[in-house]
C-alpha positions in Angstrom: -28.1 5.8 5.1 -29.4 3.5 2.0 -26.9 3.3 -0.8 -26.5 6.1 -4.0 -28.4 3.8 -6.8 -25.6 2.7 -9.1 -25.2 4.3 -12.3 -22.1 2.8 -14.4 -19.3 5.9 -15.1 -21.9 8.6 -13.3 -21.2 11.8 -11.6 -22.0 9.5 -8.1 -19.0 7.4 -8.8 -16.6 10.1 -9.7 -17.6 11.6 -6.0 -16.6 8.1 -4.8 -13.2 8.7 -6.4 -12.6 12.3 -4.5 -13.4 10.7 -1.3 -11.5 7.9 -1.6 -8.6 9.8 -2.8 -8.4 11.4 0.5 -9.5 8.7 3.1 -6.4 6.8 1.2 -4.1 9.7 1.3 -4.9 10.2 4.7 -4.5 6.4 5.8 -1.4 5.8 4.1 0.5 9.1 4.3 -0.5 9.0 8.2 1.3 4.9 8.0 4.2 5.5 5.5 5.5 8.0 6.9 7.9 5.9 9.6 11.0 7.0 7.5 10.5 10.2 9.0 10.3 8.9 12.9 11.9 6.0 13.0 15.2 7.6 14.1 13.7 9.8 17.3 12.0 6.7 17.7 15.3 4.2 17.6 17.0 7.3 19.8 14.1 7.4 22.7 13.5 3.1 22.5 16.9 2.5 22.4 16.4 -0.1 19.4 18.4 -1.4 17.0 17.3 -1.3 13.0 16.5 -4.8 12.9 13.8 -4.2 15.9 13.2 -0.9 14.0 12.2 -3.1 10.9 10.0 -5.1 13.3 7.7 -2.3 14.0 7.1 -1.2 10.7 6.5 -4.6 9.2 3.8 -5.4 11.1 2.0 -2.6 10.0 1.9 -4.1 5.9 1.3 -7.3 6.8 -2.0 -6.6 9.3 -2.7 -4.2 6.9 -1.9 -7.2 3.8 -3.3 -9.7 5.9 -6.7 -8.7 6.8 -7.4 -7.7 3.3 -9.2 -10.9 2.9 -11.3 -10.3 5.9 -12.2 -6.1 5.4 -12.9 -7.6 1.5 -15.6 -9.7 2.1 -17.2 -7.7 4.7 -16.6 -4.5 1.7 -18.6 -6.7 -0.6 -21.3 -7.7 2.0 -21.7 -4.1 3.8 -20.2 -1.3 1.9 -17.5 1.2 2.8 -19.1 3.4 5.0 -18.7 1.1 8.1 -15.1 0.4 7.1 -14.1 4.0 7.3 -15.8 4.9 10.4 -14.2 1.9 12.3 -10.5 2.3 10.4 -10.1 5.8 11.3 -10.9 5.1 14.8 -8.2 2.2 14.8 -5.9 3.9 12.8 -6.3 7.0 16.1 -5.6 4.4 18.3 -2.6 2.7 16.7 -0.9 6.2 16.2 -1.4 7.2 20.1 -0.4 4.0 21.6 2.3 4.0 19.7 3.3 7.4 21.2 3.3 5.8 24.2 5.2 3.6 23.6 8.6 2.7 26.5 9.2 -0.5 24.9 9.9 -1.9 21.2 7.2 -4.3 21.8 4.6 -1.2 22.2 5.6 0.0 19.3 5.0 -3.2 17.7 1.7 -3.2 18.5 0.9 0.4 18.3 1.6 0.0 14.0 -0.3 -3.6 14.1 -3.4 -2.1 15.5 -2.2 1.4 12.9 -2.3 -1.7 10.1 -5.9 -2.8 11.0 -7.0 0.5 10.8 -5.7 1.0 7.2 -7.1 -2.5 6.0 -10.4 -1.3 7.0 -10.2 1.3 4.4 -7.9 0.2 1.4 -10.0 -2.6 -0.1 -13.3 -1.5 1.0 -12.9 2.0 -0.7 -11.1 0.8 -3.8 -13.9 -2.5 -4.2 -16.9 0.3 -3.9 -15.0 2.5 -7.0 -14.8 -0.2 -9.2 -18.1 -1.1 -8.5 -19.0 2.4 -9.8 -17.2 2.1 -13.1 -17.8 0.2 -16.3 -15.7 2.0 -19.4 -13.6 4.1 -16.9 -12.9 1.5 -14.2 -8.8 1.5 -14.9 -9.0 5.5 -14.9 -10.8 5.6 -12.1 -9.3 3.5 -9.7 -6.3 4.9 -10.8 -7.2 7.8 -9.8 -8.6 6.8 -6.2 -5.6 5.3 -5.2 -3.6 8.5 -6.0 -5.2 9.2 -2.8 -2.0 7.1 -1.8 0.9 8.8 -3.6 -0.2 11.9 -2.6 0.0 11.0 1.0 3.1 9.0 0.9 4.6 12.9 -0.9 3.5 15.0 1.8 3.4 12.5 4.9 6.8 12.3 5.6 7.4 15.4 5.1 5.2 16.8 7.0 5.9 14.5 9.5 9.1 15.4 9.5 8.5 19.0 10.3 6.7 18.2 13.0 8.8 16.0 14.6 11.5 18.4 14.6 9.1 21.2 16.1 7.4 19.0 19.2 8.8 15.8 19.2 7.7 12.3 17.4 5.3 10.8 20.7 3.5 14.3 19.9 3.4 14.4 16.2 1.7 10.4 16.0 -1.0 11.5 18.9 -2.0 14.5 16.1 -2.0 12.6 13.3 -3.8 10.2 14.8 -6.6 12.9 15.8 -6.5 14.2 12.0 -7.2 10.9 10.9 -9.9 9.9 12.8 -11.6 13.2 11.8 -11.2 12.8 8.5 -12.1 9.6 7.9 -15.0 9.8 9.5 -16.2 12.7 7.1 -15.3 10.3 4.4 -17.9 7.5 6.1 -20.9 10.0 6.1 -20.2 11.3 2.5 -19.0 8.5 0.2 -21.3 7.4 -2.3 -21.7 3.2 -1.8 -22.7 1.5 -5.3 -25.6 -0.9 -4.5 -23.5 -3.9 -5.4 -21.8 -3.5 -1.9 -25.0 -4.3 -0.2 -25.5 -8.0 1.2 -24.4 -9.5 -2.0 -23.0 -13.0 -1.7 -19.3 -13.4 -3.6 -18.9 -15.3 -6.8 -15.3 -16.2 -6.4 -14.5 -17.5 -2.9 -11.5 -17.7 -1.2 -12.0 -21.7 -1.4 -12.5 -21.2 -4.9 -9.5 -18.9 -5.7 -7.5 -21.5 -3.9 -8.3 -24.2 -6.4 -7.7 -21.4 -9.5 -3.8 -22.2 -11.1 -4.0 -18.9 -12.5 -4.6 -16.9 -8.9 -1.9 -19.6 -7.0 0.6 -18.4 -9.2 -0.2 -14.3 -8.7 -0.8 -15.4 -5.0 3.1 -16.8 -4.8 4.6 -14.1 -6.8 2.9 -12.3 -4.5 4.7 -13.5 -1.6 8.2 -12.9 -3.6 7.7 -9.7 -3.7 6.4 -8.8 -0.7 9.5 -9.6 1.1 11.1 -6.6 -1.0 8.0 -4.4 -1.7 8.4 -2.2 1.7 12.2 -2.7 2.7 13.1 1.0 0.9 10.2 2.5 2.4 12.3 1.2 6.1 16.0 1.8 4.7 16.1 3.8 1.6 16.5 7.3 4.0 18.9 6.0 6.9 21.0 4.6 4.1 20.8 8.4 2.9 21.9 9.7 5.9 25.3 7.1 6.1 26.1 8.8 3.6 25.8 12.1 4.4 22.7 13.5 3.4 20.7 15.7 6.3 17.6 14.2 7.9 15.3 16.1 5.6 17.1 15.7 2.9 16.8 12.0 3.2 13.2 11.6 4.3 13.0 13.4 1.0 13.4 10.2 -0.9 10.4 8.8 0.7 8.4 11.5 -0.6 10.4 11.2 -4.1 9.0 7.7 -4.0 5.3 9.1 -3.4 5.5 11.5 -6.3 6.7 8.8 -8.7 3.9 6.7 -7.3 1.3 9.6 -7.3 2.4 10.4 -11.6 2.7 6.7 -12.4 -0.9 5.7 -11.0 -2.4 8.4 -14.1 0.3 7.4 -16.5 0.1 3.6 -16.6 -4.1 3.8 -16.3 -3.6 5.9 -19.5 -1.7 3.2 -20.6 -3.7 0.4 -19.8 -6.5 2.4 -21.5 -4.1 1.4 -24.9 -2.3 -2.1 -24.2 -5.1 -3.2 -22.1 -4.4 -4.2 -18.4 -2.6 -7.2 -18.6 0.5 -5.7 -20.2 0.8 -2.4 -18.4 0.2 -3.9 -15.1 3.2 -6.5 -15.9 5.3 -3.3 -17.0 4.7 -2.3 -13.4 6.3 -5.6 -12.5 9.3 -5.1 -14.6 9.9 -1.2 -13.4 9.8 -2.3 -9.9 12.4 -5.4 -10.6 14.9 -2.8 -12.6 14.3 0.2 -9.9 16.3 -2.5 -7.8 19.1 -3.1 -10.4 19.7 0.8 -9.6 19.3 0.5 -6.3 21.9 -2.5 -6.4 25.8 -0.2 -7.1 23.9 2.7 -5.0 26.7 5.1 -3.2 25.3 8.7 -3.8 22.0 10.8 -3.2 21.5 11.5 -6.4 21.5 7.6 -7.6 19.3 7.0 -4.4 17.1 10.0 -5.9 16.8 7.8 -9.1 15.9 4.5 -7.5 13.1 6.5 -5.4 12.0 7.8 -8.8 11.8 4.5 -10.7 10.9 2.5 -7.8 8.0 4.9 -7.2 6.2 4.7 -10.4 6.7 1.0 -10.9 5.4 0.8 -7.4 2.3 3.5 -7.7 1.4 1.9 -10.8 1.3 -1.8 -9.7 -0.3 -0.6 -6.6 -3.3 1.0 -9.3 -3.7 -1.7 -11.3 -3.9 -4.4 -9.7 -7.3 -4.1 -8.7 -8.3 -3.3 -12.2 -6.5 -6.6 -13.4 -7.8 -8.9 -10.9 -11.6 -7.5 -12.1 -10.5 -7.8 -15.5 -9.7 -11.3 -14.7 -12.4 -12.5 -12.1 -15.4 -9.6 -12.8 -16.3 -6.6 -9.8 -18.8 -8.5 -8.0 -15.9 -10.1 -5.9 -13.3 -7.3 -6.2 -13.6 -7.0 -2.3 -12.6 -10.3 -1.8 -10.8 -11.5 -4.7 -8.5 -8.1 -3.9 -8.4 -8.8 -0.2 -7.3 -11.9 -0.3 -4.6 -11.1 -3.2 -3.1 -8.7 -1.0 -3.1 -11.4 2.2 -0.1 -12.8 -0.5 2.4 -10.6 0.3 1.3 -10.4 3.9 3.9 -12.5 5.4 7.0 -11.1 2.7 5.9 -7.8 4.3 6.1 -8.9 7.6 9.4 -10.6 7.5 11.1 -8.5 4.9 12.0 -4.9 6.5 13.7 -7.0 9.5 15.4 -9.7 7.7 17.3 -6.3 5.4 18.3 -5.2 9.2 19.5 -8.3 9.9 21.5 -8.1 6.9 22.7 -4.6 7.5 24.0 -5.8 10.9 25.9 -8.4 10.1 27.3 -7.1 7.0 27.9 -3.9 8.3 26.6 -2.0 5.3 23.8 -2.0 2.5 25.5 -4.4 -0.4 24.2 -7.8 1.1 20.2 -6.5 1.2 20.6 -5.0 -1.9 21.9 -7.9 -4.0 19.5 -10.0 -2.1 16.6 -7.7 -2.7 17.7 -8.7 -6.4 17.3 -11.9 -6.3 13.9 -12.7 -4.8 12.3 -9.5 -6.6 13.5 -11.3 -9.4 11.6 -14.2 -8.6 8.3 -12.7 -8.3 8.9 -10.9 -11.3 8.7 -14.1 -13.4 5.7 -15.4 -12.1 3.7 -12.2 -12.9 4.9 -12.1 -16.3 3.6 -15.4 -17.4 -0.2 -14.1 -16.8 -2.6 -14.7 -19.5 -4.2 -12.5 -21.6 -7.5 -13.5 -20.2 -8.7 -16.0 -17.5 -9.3 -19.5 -18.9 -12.5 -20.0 -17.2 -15.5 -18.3 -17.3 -16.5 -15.9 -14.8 -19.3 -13.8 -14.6 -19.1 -10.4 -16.3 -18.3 -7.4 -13.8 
């Protein structure tokens, strides 16, 4: 198929946003929702959290760390081959996973489930921006609802299917839905013509000598290590307190409607402030959502940590993209986003079991929490000292 021609803000691109609002709710509610099996799972594996952690952390950082990769091949070749080959790997990584006899299956099974997802993530939110001009915040706002919406109904979901045939049967469906879906999305996304064989501006040997993108590259990593520990903890932490299984698989979904609201609300605002400052009010809801999170005993202050940690979340995860074109143009979003994203690659990898390791030895929640804190904190910092604009020139995007 040749590309849509490329008409800034057309009725083409807003197509682009439907479809990518699905392929993303699809790929993420189908990854996110471990909350919701990770106990079965635990129960059948005979595993303890920390190895728990370990196979959901592999998952964000493949998923993280391959951005770089499935971004330059976005700006080169388009999303259209992305789709098709992540929904095929994404299958794969759910059914292997249901295999799965041994913790180190499992492992792999959400590795391979991560590859799958990277395949789609920056490739579909690269080709939006591409589309846009004067609605490029709104927009990709909007696309990467896709993933709040998934992240509301997938563990749910999930959830009520585990409990009606089992968690090795539900990942083996959802891996079939996916793959179907997806591809759909391959043969009917519109591709802007600037994601066709087009040679990047802004390198990853160029970004590495760029102060300004070291310092979002190491906040990156700060955060990372606490980005996806509730997403692992948040509901069994529920549950030791005596909530019910769907109750607390709830907060996971609390945190996805947060995220879905927050992704429209702060592009509305970034339509105001500009990007700059509403993306680093992102930054500053996810650092207090963990202040709350910090004294946490009761559902109902876990319900308002999943609310505030959700929107600061959903709307970092919306405009970040949007800031790093505002600050380095679109005709390197794939790979200037892909490699952003391989930042927090390791933090996501090492983060989810380092909080089990925690829990473990402390016996309880208060020692991840407080040091959850302390390096969110950290990262928090860095991204607040962004410019207004880049220093350098770049060509406009």
């Amino acid at each position: 198929m040749t590309a849509t021609p490329t008409v800034p803000d057309s009725p083409a691109g807003w197509r682009a946003v439907g479809i990518t609002f699905v392929a993303l709710g699809v790929a993420f509610g189908f990854s996110y929702n471990f909350g919701s099996v990770v106990a079965p799972m635990r129960a059948s594996l005979g595993i303890s959290a920390a190895q728990a952690g370990w196979v959901f952390s592999v998952f964000p950082f493949t998923f993280l760390a391959l951005s770089g990769v499935t971004g330059r091949l976005a700006d080169r070749y388009g999303p259209r081959p992305m789709f098709a080959v992540g929904g095929s790997v994404l299958a794969a990584g759910l059914v292997l996973t249901a295999a799965a006899r041994h913790v180190a299956t499992a492992v792999v099974g959400y590795l391979v489930v991560g590859v799958g997802v990277s395949c789609v993530y920056v490739p579909s939110v690269a080709n939006v921006g591409a589309w846009f001009v004067r609605h490029r915040v709104q927009a990709i706002g909007i696309a990467v609802t896709g993933i709040g919406a998934g992240t509301v109904l997938g563990p749910i979901f999930t959830a009520a299917l585990v409990d009606a045939i089992g968690w090795r049967r539900t990942e083996v469906w959802l891996g079939v839905a996916a793959v179907m879906v997806l591809l759909v999305c391959a043969a009917t996304v519109p591709v802007a013509t600037r994601g066709g064989h087009v040679e990047a501006t802004w390198t990853p040997r160029r970004l590495t000598g760029d102060p300004m993108f070291r310092m979002l590259y190491v906040s990156g990593f700060a955060m990372g290590l606490v980005l996806y520990v509730p997403f692992v903890f948040v509901a069994p932490m529920a549950e030791q307190g005596g909530a019910s299984a769907i109750r607390a698989a709830a907060l996971i979904s609390v945190i996805g409607f947060a995220s879905t609201a927050a992704r429209i609300l702060f592009g509305l605002v970034a339509g105001r402030v500009g990007v700059v400052v509403a993306y680093k009010a992102t930054v500053v809801t996810i650092w207090a959502s963990f202040l709350i999170w910090l004294p946490s005993r009761s559902y109902a202050v876990l319900l308002v940590f999943a609310l505030v940690f959700g929107a600061g979340y959903g709307g970092n995860i919306a405009l970040m993209p949007a800031m790093l074109g505002h600050y380095y143009g679109v005709a390197s979003l794939g790979t200037v986003t892909g490699v952003m994203f391989t930042s927090a690659s390791v933090g996501a990898l090492l983060g989810a079991p380092l909080a089990g390791l925690l829990i473990g030895a402390s016996g309880g929640y208060l020692l991840p929490t407080v040091a959850t804190v302390v390096v969110a904190t950290l990262g928090t910092v860095g991204q607040l000292l962004l410019p207004a604009a880049h220093r350098s020139r770049t060509p406009a995007g």
